[in-house]
C-alpha positions as CSV (number, residue, x, y, z in Angstrom):
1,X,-6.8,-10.5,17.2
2,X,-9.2,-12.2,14.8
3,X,-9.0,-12.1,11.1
4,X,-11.5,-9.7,10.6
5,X,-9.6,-7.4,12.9
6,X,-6.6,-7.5,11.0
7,X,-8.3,-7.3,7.8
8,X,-9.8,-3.7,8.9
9,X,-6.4,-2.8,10.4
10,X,-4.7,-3.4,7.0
11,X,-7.5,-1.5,5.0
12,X,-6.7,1.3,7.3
13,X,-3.1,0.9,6.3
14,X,-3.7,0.2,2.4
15,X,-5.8,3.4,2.0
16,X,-2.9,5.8,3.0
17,X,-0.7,3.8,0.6
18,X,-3.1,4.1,-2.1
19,X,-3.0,8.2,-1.1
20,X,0.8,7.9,-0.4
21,X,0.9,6.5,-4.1
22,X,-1.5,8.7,-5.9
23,X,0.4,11.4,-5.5
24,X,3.9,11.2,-7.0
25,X,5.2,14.4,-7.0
26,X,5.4,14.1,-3.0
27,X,8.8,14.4,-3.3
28,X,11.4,16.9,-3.7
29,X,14.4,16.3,-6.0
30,X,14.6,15.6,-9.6
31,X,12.1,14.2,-12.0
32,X,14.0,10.6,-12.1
33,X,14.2,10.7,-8.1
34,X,10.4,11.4,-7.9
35,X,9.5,8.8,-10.3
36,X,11.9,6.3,-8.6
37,X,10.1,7.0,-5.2
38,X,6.7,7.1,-6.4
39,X,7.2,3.5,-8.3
40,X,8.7,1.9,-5.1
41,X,5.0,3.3,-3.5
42,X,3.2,1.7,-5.4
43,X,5.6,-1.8,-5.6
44,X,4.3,-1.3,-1.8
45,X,0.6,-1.0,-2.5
46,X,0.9,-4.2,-4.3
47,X,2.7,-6.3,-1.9
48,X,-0.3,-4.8,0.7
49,X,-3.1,-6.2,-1.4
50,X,-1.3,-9.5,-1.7
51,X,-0.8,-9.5,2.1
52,X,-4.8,-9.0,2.3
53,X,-5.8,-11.3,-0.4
54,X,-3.9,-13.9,1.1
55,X,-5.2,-13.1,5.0
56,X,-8.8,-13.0,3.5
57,X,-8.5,-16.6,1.8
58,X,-7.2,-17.9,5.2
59,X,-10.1,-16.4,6.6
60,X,-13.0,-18.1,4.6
């Protein structure tokens, strides 16, 4: 697998967290529960774009 391959792989998988996070009622339970869940998604989309940015520099 090159770089550019996993670079495309791991857009694929950052798009559905960016969907996964964009909605933050997803969840059923309380308000607190909800909002605990949908801040832990997006904890996730940030540790995915790190991952990228940091395959990407290795890559240039």
């Amino acid at each position: 697998m090159t770089v550019s391959d996993a670079l495309s792989a791991l857009d694929l998988v950052i798009h559905d967290a960016r969907v996964v996070a964009s909605n933050p009622t997803r969840y059923e339970g309380s308000a607190e529960r909800q909002q605990r869940l949908h801040q832990q998604d997006r904890r996730h989309l940030v540790r995915l774009l790190a991952v990228r940015d940091l395959i990407a520099g290795q890559g240039a």
